[in-house]
C-alpha positions in Angstrom: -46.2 45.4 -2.1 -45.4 41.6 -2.8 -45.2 40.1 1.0 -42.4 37.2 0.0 -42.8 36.0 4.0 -46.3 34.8 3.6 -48.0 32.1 1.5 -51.8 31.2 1.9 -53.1 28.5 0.6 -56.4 25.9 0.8 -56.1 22.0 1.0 -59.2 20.9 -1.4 -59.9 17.3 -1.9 -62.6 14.4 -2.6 -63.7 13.1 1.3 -61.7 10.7 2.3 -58.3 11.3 0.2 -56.5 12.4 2.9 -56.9 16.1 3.6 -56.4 16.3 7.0 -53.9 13.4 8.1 -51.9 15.6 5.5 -52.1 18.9 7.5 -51.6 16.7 10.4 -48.0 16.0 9.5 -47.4 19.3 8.0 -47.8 20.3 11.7 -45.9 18.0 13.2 -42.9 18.3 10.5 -42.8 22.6 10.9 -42.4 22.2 15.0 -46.0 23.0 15.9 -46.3 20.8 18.5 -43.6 20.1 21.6 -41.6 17.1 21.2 -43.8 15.1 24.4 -47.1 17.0 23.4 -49.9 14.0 23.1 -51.7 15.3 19.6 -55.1 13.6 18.2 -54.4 11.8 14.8 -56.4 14.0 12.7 -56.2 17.1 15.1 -58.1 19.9 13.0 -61.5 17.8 12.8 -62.4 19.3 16.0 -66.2 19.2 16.4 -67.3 15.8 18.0 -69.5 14.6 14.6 -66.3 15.2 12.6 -64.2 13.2 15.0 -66.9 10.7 14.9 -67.8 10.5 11.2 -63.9 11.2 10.5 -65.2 13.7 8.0 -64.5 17.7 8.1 -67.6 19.9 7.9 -66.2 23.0 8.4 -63.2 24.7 6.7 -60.1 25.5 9.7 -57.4 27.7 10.1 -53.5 27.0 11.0 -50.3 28.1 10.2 -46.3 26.2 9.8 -43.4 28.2 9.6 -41.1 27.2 6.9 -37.8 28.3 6.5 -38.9 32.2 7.3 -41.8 31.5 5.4 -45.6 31.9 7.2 -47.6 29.4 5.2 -51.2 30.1 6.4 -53.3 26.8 5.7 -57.2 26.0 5.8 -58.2 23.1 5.3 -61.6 22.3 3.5 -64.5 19.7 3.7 -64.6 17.1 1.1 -68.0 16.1 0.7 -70.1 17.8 -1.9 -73.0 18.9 0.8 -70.3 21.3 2.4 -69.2 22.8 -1.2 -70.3 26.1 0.3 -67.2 26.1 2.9 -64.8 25.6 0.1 -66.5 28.3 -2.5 -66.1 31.4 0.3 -62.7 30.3 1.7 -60.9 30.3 -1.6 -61.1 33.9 -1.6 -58.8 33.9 1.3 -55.6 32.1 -0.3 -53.8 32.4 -3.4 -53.3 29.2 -4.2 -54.9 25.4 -4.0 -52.8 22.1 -2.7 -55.4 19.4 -4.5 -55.1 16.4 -2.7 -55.6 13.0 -4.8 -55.9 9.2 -3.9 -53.6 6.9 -5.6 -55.9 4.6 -6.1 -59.0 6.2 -6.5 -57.9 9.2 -8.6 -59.9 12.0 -9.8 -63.9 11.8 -8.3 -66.9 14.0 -8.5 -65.8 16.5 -5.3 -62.3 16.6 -6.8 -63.6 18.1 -10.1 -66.1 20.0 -8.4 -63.6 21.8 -5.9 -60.9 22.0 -8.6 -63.1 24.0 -10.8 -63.8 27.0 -8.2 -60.2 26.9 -7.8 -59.4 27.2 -11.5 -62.5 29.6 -12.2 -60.5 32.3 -9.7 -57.0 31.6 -11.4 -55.6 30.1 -8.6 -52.9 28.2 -9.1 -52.1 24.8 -8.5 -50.0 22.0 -6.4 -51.1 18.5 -7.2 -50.3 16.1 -4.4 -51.0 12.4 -5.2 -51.5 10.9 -2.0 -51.4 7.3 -0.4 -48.6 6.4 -2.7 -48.0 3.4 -0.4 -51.6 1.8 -1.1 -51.0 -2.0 -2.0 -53.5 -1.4 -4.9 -52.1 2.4 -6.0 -51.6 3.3 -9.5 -50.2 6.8 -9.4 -48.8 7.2 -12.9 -52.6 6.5 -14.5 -53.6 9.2 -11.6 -51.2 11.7 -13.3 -52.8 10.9 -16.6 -56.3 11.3 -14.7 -55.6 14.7 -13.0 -54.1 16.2 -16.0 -57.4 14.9 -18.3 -59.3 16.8 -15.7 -57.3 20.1 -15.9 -57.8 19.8 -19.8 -61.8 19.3 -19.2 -61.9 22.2 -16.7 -60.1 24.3 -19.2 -56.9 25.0 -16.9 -54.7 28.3 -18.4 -51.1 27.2 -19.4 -49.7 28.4 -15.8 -52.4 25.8 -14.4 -51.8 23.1 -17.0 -47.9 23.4 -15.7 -48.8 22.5 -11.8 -46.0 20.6 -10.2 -46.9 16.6 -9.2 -46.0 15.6 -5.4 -46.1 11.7 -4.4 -46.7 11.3 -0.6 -47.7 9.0 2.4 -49.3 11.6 4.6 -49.8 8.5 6.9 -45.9 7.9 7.0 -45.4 11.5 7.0 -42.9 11.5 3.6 -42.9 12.8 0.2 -41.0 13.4 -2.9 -41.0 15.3 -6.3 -40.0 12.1 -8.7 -42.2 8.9 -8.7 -40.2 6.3 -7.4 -37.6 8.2 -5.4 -37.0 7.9 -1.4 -38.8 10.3 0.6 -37.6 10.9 4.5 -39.9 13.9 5.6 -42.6 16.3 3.6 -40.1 18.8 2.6 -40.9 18.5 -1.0 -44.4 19.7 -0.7 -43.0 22.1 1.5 -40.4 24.0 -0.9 -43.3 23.3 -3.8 -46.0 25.4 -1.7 -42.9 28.2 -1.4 -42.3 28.1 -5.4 -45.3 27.8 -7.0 -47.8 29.4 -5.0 -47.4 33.2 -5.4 -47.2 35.5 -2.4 -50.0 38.3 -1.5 -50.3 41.5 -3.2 -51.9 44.8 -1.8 -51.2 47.9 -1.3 -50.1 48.4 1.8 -50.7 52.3 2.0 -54.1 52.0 0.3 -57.0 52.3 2.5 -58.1 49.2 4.8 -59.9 46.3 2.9 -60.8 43.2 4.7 -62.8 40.7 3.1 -64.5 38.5 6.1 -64.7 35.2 4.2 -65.6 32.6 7.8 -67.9 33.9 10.8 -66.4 31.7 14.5 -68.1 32.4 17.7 -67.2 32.8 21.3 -68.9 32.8 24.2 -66.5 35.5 26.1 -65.7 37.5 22.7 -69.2 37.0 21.0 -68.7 36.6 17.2 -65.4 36.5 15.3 -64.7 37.5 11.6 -61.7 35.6 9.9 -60.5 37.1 6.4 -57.4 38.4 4.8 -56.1 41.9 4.5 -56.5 43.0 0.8 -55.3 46.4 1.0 -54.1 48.9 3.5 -53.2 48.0 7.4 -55.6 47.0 10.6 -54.8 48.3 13.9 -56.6 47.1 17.7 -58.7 49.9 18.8 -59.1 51.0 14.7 -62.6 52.9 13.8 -63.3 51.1 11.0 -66.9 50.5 8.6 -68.6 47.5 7.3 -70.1 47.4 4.1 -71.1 44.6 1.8 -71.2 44.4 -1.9 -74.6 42.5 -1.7 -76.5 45.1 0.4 -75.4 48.8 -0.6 -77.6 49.8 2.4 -75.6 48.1 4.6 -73.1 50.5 6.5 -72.1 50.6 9.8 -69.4 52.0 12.1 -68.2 49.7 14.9 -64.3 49.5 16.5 -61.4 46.9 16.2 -61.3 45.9 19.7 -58.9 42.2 19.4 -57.1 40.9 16.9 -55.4 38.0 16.3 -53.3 35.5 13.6 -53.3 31.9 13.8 -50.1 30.3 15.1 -50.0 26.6 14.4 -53.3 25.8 16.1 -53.2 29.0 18.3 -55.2 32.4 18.1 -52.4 35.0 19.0 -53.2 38.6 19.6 -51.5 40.7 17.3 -51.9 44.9 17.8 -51.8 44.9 14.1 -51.8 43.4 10.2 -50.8 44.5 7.1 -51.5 42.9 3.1 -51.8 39.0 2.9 -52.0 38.4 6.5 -54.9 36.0 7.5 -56.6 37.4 10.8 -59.2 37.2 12.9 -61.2 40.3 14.6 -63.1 40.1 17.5 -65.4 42.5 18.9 -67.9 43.9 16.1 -71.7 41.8 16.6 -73.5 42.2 13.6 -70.3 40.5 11.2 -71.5 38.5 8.5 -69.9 36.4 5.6 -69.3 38.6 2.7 -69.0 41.7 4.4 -65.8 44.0 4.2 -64.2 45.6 6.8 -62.8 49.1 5.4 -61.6 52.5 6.3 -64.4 55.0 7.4 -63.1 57.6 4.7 -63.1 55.1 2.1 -66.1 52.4 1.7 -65.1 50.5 -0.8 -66.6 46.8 -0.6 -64.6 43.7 -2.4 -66.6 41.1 -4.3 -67.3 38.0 -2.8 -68.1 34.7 -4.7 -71.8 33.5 -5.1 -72.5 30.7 -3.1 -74.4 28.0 -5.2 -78.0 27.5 -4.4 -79.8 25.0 -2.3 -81.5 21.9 -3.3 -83.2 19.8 -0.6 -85.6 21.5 1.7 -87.1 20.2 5.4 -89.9 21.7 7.4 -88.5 21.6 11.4 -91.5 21.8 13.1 -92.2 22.1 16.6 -92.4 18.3 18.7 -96.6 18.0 19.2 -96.6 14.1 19.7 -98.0 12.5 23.2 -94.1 12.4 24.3 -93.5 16.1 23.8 -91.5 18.3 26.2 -90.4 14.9 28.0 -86.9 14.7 26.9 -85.6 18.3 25.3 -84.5 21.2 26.9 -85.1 23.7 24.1 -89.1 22.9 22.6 -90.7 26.1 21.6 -91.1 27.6 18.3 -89.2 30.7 19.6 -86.3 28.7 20.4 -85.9 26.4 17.4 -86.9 29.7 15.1 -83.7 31.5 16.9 -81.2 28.2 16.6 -82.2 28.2 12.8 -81.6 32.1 12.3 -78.4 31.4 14.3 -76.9 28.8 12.3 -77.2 31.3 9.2 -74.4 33.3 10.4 -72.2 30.7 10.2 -73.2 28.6 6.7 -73.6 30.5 4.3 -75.2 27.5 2.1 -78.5 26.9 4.4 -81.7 29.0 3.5 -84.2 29.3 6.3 -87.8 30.6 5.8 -91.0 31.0 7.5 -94.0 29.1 6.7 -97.8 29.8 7.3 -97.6 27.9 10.5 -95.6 30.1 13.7 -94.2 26.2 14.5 -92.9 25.2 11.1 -90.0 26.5 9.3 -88.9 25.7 5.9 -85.0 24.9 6.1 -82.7 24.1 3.1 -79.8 22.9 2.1 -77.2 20.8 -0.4 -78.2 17.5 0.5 -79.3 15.3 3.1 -75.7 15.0 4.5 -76.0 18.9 5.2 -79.5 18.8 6.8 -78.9 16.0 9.0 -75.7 17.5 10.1 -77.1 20.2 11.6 -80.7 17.6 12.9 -77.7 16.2 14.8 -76.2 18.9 15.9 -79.3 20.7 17.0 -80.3 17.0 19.1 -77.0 17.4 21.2 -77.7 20.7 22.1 -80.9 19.8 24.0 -83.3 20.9 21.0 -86.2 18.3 20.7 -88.4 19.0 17.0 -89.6 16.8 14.5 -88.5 17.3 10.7 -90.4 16.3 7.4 -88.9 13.6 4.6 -86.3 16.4 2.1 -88.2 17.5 -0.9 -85.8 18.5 -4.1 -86.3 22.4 -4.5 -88.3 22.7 -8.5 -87.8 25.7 -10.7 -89.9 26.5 -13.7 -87.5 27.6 -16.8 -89.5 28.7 -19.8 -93.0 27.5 -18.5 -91.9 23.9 -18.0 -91.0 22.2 -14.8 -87.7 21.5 -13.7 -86.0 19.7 -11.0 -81.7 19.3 -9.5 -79.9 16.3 -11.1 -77.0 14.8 -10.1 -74.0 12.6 -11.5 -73.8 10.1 -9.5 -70.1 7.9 -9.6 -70.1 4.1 -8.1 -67.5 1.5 -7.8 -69.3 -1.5 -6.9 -67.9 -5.4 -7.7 -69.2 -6.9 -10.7 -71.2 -9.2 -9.3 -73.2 -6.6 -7.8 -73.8 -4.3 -11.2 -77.3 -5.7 -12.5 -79.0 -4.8 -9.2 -77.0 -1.2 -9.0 -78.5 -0.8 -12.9 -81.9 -1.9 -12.1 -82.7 0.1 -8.8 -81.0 3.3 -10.4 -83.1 3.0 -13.4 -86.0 2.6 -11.7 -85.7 5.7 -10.0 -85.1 7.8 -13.4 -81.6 6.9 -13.7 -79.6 7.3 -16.9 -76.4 4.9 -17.7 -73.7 7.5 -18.8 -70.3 5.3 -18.7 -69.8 1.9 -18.0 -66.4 0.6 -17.4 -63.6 -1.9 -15.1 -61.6 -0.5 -12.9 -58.9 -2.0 -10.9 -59.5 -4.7 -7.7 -62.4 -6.3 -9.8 -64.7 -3.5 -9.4 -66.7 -1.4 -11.9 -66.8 2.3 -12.3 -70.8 3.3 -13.7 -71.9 6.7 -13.8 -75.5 8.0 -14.0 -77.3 10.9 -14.7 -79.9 10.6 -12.0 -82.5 13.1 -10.5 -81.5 14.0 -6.8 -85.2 12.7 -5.7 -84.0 9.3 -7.2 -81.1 9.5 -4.4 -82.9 10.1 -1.7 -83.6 6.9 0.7 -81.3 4.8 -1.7 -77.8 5.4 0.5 -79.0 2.7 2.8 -80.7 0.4 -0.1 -77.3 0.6 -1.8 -75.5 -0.3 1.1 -77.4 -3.7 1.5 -77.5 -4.7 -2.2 -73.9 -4.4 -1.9 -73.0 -6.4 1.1 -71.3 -3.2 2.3 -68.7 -3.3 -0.8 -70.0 -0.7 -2.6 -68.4 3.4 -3.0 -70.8 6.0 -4.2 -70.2 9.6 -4.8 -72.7 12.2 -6.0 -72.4 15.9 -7.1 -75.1 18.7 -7.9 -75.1 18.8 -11.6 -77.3 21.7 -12.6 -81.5 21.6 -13.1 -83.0 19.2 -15.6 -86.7 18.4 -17.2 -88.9 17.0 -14.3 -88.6 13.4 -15.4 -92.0 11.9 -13.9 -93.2 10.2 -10.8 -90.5 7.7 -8.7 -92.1 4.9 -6.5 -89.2 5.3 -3.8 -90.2 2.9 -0.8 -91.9 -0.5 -1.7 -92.8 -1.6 1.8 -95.3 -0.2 3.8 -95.1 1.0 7.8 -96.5 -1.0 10.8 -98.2 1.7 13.2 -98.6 1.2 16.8 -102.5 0.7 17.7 -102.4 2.3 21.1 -100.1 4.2 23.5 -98.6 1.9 26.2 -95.4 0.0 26.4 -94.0 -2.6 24.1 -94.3 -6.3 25.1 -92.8 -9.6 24.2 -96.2 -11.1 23.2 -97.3 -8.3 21.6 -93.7 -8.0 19.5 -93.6 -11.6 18.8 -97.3 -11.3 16.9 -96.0 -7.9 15.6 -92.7 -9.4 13.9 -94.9 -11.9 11.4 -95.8 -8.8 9.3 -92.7 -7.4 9.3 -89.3 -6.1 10.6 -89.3 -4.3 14.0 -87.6 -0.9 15.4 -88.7 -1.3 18.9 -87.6 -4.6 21.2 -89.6 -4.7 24.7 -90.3 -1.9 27.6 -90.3 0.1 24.5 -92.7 3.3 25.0 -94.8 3.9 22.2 -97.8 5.9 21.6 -100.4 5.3 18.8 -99.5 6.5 15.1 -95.9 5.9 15.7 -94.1 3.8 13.8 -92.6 1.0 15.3 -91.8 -1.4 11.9 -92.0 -2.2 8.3 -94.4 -3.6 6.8 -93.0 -6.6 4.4 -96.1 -5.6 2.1 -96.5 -2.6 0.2 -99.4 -1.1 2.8 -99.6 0.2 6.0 -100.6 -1.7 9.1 -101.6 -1.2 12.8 -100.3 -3.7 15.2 -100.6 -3.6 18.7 -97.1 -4.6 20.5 -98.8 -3.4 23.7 -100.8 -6.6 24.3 -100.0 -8.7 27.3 -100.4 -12.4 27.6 -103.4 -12.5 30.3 -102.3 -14.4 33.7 -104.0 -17.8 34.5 -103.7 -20.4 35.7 -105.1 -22.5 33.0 -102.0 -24.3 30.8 -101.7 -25.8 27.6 -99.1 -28.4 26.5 -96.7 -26.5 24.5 -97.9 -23.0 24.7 -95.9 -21.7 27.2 -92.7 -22.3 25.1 -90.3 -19.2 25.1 -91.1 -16.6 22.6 -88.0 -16.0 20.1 -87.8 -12.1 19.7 -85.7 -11.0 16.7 -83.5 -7.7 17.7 -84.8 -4.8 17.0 -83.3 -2.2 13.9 -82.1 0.1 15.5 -81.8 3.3 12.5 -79.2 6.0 12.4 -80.5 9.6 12.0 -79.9 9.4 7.9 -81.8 6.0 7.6 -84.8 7.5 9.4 -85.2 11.1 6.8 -84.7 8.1 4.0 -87.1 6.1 5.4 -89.6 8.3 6.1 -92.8 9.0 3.2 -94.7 12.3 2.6 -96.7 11.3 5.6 -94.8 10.8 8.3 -92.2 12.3 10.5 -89.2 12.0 12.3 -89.9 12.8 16.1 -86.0 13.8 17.3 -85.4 14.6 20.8 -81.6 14.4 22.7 -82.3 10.8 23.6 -84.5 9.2 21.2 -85.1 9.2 17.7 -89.1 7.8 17.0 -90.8 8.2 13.5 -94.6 9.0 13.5 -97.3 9.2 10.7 -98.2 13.4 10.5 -101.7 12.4 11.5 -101.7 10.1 14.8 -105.8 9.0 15.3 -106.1 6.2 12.7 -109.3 7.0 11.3 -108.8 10.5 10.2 -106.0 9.2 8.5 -107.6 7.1 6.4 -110.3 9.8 5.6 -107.2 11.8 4.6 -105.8 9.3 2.3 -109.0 8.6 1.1 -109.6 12.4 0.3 -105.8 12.4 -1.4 -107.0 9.7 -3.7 -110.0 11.5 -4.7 -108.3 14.2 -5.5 
């Protein structure tokens, strides 16, 4: 059974080409929304961080109706720390639209996604986008994207992908470079021709591969997947099984399902072969499992999620503030928010360590793990977290650790300093070469250690100016020791709060992170050192009250603002010694061991060793 009145298909991209403004007006263009309906720019980043970040984390479900023609659409995250949404989800869809910027053409996400897709046959719909960039080049973008396809080792269907040019900010597009575009009905009628439609049988028993896990408070947990074979009825008995866990089989009942209608969940009493549903009503769902007939267990395949490579430890909050600000601080419930968020991502690893308050949590990348710190804070959760350690393997007796190619376009002005700080931290120079608007395109070979706490350092040496893009690029040789933080930390003497004197003393060693009525205990970090060691300062001294003046000495003190440090600049911050202290309402970072003098017998003992 061919169904010609469905097309399913996945929206893959680089972050930031232009992914979701482009299912945005494929919305608006089928007659999703009502004609006086207020809609969000960017309407399927629906999570708070995504709306604030303007990034997608996780992978969404809609629907258009073209011309008779259900076009089921998910759309993907495009940074490489969420690589795991796209790998599962392309199991869903039959075909791939990859989105590319005009300008910035081919980057490490777009080759990474574009390779899953090609790996599973898929085939493909290029869509150049932001044709009407002042700086675009889109005919050297063609050249680009079909370079790539040729590197990826595309089949000769693949190598044959129709080219769309759009404006998904203008809502137009067109099949010929240069022609006039009023609407998106090109990509439209190439999404009906060039992606094939499902195949199943649809008298073969059921087989539903659940590919993303939502969750309800009134319905509990919801599987979305795609009918492979066979029908699904509400009320159906039906078993799960999973190809990963031949043990794994259990009985449970249909008792809602639904389809996705523009941005709507609609019930539905039943689905047949390519249909895209979600069922509601079965609690122990998971990613990878497949919903079949009882008489017939049959589980379907489901792609192998890459592995981690950055690890945390989230540790219960034992500093003098403790318990203060968080509504959730025990061990029991950070251990069940961590179990819970495996449901859900299938990319995050969560273990226990010898400690009942400590658990080892890991992930793709710092992105990934601070997401969820972030997410975790606005829940009520209060924890601290330890600086992310790269996850080693040992291949053939020797030590090896995760490397990644890391692509930057920085002005040329700014190139020595990118050179020297990469190769410092074990970087190697693969390419070197202009690119367009005075910038420089370099790409390095650099061990993802050497990345960690240079995001920020980058930032500054470029005056802002500067685009870097990473991507996971297998395990290499451990390449030796990296010196990552040249300045030391300036350590609160004693608990109390934070005066003006004691700041303005405070500020000759260093930078501050904490301006006045600041509370602060002793061992937390409240600065940076300008030297390479670390120092105790005492920003709780008060300027004694007499009456006794001097000339001159009671001239106003000049306070420099504090720096106030996102959630990502205080993991990169951080050393092997201290932590990050997050709580709903404040972020603080503390060394591990608070009283000052075991500290130093500990460092001394470290050395010694």
């Amino acid at each position: 059974m061919i169904r010609q009145d469905i097309r399913n298909v996945a929206i893959i991209a680089h972050v930031d080409h232009g992914k979701t403004t482009l299912v945005d007006e494929l919305l608006k263009q089928s007659g999703a929304f009502r004609k006086n309906q207020v809609v969000n720019e960017r309407v399927m980043d629906s999570g708070d961080i995504e709306r604030e970040r303007g990034i997608t984390i996780l992978s969404k479900n809609t629907s258009i109706r073209y011309e008779g023609v259900k076009i089921n659409i998910i759309d993907t995250p495009g940074h490489a720390d969420f690589g795991g949404e796209v790998e599962r989800v392309l199991k869903m869809v039959n075909g791939v639209i990859l989105v590319v910027d005009a300008f910035e053409g081919p980057m490490p996400q777009t080759k990474f996604v574009l390779q899953h897709a090609l790996n599973l046959n898929l085939p493909v719909v290029v869509c150049i986008n932001k044709v009407d960039r002042p700086e675009a080049r889109p005919e050297e973008v063609v050249d680009e994207v079909l370079e790539l396809f040729f590197e990826l080792d595309a089949n000769d269907t693949q190598l044959d992908a129709p080219f769309i040019f759009a404006s998904a900010k203008k809502g137009i597009a067109y099949a010929e470079l240069g022609g006039e575009g009023r609407d998106m009905r090109p990509l439209y009628d190439a999404i009906i021709k060039h992606i094939p439609a499902p195949e199943g049988d649809e008298n073969a028993p059921l087989q539903l591969l659940i590919s993303t896990i939502d969750y309800n408070e009134y319905l509990g947990r919801i599987g979305i997947g795609k009918v492979e074979n066979g029908e699904i009825h509400v009320n159906d008995e039906v078993s799960i099984v999973n190809i990963h866990d031949p043990l794994k089989k259990k009985k449970v009942k249909v008792s809602k399902l639904y389809e996705f209608e523009g941005l709507q969940r609609q019930d539905v009493d039943s689905a047949t072969v390519g249909s895209i549903v979600a069922v509601s009503g079965i609690d122990d769902i998971h990613i990878g499992d497949t919903i079949c007939a009882p008489d017939n267990p049959e589980p379907l395949p489901f792609v192998k999620i890459s592995e981690p490579t950055l690890s945390m430890n989230f540790s219960v909050n034992d500093s003098p503030f403790a318990g203060k600000e968080g509504k959730f601080v025990t061990s029991r419930q950070i251990r069940e928010r961590l179990f819970k968020e495996l449901n859900t991502d299938v990319s995050l690893r969560v273990e226990e360590t010898d400690s009942t308050d400590s658990f080892k949590v890991s992930g793709r990348g710092e992105l990934h793990l601070s997401i969820l710190i972030e997410t975790m804070r606005r829940e009520g959760y209060e924890f601290q977290v330890s600086k992310p350690e790269v996850l080693y393997k040992e291949v053939n007796g020797k030590l090896h650790e995760p490397m990644e190619v890391v692509t930057i376009d920085v002005p040329e002005e700014f190139v020595g300093t990118v050179i020297e700080k990469l190769g410092s931290r074990k970087g190697e120079l693969n390419y070197m070469a202009p690119s367009k608007g005075g910038y420089t395109r370099i790409v390095f070979n650099i061990p993802a250690r050497g990345l960690i706490g240079y995001r920020t350092e980058f930032l500054t040496d470029t005056k802002g100016t500067g685009i870097m893009n990473s991507l996971f690029d297998g395990y290499g040789e451990y390449k030796g020791e990296i010196i990552s933080r040249s300045q030391g930390s300036l350590i609160a003497f004693e608990t109390g709060e934070a005066f003006a004197y004691g700041l303005v003393n405070a500020q000759e060693r260093g930078e501050l992170f904490v301006g006045p009525g600041t509370k602060v205990y002793a061992g937390m970090v409240v600065g940076r050192n300008a030297r390479g060691e670390d120092m105790e300062v005492n920003v709780c001294k008060r300027k004694q009250l007499t009456n006794m003046r001097a000339a001159g000495s009671d001239d106003n003190t000049k306070l420099t603002p504090p720096i106030v440090m996102s959630l990502e600049q205080c993991l990169e911050f951080i050393t092997n010694d201290e932590l990050v202290e997050v709580s709903p309402t404040q972020l603080r970072i503390r060394k591990k061991i608070l009283d000052s003098t075991q500290r130093m017998r500990a460092a001394r003992r470290a050395k010694e060793d």
